[in-house]
C-alpha positions in Angstrom: 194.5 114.5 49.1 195.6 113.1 52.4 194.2 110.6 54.4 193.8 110.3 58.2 192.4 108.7 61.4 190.5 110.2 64.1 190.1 108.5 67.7 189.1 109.5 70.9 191.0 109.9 73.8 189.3 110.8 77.2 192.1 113.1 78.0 192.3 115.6 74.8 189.0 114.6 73.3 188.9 113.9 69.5 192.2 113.1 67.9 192.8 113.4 64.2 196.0 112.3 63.0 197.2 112.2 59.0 200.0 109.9 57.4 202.4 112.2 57.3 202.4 112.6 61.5 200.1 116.3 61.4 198.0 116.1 64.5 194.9 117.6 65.0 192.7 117.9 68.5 189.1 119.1 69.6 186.3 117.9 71.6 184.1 119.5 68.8 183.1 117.5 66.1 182.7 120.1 64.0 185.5 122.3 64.3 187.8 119.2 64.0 186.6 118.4 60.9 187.0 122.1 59.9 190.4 122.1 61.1 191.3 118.9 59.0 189.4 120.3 55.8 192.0 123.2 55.9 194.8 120.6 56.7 194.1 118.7 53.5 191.1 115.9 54.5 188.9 115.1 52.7 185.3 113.1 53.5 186.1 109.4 52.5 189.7 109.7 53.4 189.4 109.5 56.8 188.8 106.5 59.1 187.6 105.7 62.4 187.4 102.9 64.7 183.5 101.4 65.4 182.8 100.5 68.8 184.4 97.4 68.9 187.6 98.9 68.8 186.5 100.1 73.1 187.6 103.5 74.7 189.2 105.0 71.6 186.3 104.8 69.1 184.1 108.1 69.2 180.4 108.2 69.8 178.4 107.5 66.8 176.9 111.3 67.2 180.2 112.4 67.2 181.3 110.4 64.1 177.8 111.3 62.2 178.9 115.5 63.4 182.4 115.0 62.0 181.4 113.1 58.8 178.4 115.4 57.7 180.6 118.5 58.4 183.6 117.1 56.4 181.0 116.1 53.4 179.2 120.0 53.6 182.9 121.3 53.6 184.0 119.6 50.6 180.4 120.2 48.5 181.4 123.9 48.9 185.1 123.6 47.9 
């Protein structure tokens, strides 16, 4: 199982990046967390900055998207 972070970045949108350098983009939610479920993450093993961390922490609808769709994806595995 590998683990990852996701940020935001105004210019490419969400940013998911694992520990072994793999990077991930999309400005969906969603499909990012799609496109890391195939890439090896799994719900729990990926972290995010909270608003106090400024510019680069996503919305929390965007974090609640991403999270619940990482969670379905791995209930179905």
């Amino acid at each position: 199982m590998k683990t990852a972070h996701v940020q935001f970045d105004s210019a490419r949108g969400l940013v998911g990046t694992f520990d072994d350098g793999l990077t991930i983009e999309s400005a969906d939610p969603c499909e990012l967390a799609e496109r890391m479920f195939a890439a090896g993450a799994r719900h729990g093993h990926v972290s995010m900055p909270d608003w106090r961390r400024g510019d680069i922490a996503p919305a929390s609808g965007r974090k609640i998207a991403f999270h619940t769709r990482l969670n379905q994806l791995g209930r179905t595995a």
